[in-house]
TIZA-172832 format. One record per residue (C-alpha): residue number from 1; residue in three letters; z, x, y. Coordinates in steps of 0.05 Angstrom, whole numbers, plus 5000, padded with zeros to 4 digits. Layout:
R,kolba,gufi,c3,c1,c2
R,NUM,ALA,Z,X,Y
...
END
This chain:
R,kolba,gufi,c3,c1,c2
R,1,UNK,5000,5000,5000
R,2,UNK,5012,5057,5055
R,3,UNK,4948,5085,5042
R,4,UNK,4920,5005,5060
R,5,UNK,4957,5007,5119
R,6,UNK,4934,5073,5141
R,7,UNK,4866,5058,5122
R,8,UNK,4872,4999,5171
R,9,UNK,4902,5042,5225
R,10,UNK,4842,5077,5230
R,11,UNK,4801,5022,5226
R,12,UNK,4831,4990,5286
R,13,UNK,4838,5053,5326
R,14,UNK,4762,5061,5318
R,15,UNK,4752,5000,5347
R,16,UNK,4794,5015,5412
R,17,UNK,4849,4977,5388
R,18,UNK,4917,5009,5386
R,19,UNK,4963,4994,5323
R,20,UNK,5027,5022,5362
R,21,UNK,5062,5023,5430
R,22,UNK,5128,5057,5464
R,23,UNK,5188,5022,5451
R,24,UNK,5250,5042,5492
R,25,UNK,5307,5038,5463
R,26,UNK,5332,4985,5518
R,27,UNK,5324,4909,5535
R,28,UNK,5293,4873,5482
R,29,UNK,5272,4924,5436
R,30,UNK,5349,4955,5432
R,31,UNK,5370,4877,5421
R,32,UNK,5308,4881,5355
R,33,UNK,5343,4939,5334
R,34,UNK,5409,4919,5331
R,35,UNK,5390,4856,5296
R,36,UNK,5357,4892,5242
R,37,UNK,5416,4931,5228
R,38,UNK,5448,4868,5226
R,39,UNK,5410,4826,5182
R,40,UNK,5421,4883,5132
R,41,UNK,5491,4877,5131
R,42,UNK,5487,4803,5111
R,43,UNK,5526,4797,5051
R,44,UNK,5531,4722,5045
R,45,UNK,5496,4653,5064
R,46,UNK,5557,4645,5127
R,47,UNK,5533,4704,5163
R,48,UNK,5462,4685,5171
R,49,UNK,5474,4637,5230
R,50,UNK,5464,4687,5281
R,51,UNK,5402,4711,5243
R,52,UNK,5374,4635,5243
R,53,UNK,5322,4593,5296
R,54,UNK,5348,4516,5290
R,55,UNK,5277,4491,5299
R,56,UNK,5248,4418,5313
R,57,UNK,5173,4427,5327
R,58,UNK,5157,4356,5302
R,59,UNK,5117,4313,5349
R,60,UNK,5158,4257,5339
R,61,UNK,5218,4297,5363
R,62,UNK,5254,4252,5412
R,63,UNK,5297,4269,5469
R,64,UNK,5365,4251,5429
R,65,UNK,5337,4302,5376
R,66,UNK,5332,4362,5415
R,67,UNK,5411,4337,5438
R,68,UNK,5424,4339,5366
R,69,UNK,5391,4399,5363
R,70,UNK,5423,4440,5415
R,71,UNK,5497,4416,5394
R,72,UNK,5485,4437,5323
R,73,UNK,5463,4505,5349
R,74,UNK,5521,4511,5389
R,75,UNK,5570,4482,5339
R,76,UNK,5545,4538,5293
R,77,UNK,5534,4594,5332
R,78,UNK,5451,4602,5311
R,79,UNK,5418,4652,5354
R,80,UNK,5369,4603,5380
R,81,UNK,5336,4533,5385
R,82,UNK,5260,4537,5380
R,83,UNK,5227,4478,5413
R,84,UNK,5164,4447,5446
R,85,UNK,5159,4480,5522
R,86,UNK,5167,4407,5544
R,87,UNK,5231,4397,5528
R,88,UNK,5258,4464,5548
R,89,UNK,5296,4426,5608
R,90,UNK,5331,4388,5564
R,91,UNK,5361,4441,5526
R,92,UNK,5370,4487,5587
R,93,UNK,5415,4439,5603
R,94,UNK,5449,4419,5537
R,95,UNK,5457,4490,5519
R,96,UNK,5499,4505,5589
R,97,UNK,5555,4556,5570
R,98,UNK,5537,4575,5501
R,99,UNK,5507,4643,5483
R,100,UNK,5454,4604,5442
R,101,UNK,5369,4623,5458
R,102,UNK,5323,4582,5486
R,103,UNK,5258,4602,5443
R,104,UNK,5194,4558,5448
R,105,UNK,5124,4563,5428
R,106,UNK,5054,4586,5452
R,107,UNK,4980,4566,5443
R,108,UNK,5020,4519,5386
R,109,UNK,5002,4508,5321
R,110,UNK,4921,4530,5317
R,111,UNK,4926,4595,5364
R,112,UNK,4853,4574,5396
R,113,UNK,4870,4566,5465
R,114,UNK,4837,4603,5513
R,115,UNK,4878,4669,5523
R,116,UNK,4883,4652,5607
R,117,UNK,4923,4586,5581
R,118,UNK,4964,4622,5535
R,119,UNK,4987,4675,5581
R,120,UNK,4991,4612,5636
R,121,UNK,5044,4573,5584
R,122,UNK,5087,4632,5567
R,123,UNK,5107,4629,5644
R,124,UNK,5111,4571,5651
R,125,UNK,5161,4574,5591
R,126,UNK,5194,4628,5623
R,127,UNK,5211,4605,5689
R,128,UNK,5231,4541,5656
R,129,UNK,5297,4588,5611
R,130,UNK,5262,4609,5557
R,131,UNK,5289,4673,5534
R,132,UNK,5230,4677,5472
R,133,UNK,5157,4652,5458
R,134,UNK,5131,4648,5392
R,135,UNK,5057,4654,5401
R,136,UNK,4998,4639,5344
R,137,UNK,4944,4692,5341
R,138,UNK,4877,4672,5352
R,139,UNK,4869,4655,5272
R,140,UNK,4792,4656,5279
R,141,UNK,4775,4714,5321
R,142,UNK,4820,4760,5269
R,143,UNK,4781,4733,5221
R,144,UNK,4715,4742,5253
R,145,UNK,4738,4815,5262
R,146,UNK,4741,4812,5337
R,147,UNK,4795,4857,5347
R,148,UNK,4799,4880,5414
R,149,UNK,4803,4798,5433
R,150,UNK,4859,4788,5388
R,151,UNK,4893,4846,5423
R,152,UNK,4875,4823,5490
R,153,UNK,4910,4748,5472
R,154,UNK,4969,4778,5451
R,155,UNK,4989,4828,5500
R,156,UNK,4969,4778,5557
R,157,UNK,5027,4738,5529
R,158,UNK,5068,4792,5529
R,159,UNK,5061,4809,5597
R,160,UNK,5064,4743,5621
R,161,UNK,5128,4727,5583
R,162,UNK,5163,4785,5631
R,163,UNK,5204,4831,5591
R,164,UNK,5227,4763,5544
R,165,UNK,5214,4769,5465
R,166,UNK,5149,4750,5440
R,167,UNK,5143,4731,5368
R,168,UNK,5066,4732,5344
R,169,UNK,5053,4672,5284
R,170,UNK,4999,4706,5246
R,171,UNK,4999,4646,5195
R,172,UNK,4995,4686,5130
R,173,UNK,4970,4625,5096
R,174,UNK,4903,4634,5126
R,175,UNK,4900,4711,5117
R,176,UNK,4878,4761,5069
R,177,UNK,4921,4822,5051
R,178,UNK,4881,4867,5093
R,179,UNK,4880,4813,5151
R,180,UNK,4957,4803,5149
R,181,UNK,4961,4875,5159
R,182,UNK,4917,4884,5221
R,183,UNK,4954,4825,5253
R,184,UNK,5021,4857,5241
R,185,UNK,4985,4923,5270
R,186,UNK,4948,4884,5327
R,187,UNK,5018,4852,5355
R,188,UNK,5050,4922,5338
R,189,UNK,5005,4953,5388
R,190,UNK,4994,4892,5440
R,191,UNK,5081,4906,5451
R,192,UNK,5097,4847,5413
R,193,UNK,5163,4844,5395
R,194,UNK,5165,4807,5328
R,195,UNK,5114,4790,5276
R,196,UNK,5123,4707,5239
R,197,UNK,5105,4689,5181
R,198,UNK,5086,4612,5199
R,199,UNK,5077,4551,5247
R,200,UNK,5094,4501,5193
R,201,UNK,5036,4470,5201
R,202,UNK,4987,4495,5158
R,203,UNK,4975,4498,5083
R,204,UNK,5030,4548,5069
R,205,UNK,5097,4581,5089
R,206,UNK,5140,4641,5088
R,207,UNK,5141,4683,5015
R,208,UNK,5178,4747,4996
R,209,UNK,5112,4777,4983
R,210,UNK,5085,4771,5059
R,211,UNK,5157,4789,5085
R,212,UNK,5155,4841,5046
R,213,UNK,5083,4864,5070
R,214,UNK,5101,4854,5139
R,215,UNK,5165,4895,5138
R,216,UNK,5126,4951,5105
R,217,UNK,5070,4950,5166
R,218,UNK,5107,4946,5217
R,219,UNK,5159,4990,5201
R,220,UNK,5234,4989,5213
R,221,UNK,5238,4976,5287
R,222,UNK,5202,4917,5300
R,223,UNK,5221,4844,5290
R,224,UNK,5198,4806,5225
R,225,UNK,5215,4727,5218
R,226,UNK,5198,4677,5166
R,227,UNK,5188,4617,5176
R,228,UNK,5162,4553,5134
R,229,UNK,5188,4525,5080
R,230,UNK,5256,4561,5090
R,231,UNK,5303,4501,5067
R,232,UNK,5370,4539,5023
R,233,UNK,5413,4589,5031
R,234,UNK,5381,4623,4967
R,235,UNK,5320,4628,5003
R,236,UNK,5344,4651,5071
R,237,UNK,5385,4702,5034
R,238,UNK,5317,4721,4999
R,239,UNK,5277,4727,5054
R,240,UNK,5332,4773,5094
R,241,UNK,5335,4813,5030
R,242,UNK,5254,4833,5026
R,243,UNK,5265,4858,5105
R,244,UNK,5272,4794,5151
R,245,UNK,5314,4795,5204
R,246,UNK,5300,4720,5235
R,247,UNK,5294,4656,5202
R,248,UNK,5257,4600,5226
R,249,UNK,5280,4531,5199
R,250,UNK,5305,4461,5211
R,251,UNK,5359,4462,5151
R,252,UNK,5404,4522,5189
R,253,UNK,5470,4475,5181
R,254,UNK,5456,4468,5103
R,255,UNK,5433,4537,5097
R,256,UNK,5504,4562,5118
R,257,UNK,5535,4508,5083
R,258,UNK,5568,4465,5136
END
């Protein structure tokens, strides 16, 4: 597999594209550090609230489900709520004195948006509290081999997002081997902070296999979250164990068993 991965280096650094970037060890990247460490010490399905994103994505969330939402995260101590951009207001406010994230989503769930609009709704999302963006890559044009767009897409968000975390969904459900690779590589290089597994709404979720994958490209120092289909505490455990350090998932309160 490393000789893959370096194969694919060179492929994308022959195209211009960069599969690296500095990462000071300060701000956001010193926070992805220290949670690796962290999720390596989990032991136990208890300690993995602070590793866990209590999501509600659904379209038919309501505005006394995102209340629910945020009081569950708070209750629990989860390191963040991921949510709609629309109702980032809402949990701004419900959220008010608790050391809980505000994490939303970007060019959500197909990734096709024009790279201007993405950039355009991760500030937005920022100046409305949120402290991360989980963006989709642009599914098709990594497919299609258009590297240098992909890049472009990504690190546009990252910029825009102002020094806040930016998780990249590369959907792994929709990817060869060799594809999930140069995503993890792509957002590695664009200064993406994290690499996800999922939206949820596509044909497939997170697996040890593409956790494992992703840990192994992008090395120990960048984030790695899975997300989809994460429902029990074996799997959580699981996924932590073949190198996550988030978890995306609407069952955090049965995962740690309250």
């Amino acid at each position: 597999m490393e000789t893959l991965i370096e194969q694919i280096k060179q492929k994308l650094k022959n195209s211009g594209v960069p599969a690296d970037c500095e990462r000071p060890l300060s701000g956001v990247w010193k926070s992805v550090k220290d949670e690796i460490a962290g999720a390596q010490k989990v032991t136990d399905s208890k300690e993995l609230a602070a590793h866990i994103d209590h999501t509600l994505l659904k379209p038919e969330a309501d505005r006394q489900g995102i209340i629910d939402l945020c009081r569950q995260a708070a209750e629990n101590e989860f390191c963040s709520v991921c949510i709609n951009p629309y109702w980032l207001p809402l949990a701004k406010e419900n959220l008010r004195g608790s050391a809980v994230k505000l994490c939303t989503v970007c060019g959500f769930p197909l990734g096709a948006d024009d790279p201007a609009l993405k950039s355009d709704e991760a500030r937005k999302s920022v100046e409305q509290g949120a402290d991360e963006v989980d963006m989709v890559i642009n599914i098709g044009a990594l497919r299609s081999g258009l590297y240098r767009e992909v890049f472009d897409d990504i690190a546009g968000v990252v910029k825009a997002a102002g020094g806040k975390t930016v998780k990249v969904i590369i959907e792994t459900c929709l990817l060869t081997q060799e594809q999930k690779i140069e995503a993890c590589l792509i957002a590695r290089g664009a200064g993406a902070h994290f690499v996800k597994t999922s939206t949820g709404f596509s044909s497939g979720g997170a697996t040890i296999e593409d956790i494992t994958l992703m840990r192994q490209t992008v090395g120990p120092d960048l984030g790695v979250k899975a997300s989809g289909g994460v429902k029990t505490a074996e799997d959580a455990m699981a996924m932590i164990k073949a190198g996550a350090n988030r978890i995306g998932t609407s069952s955090g309160v049965k995962i740690i068993g309250k």
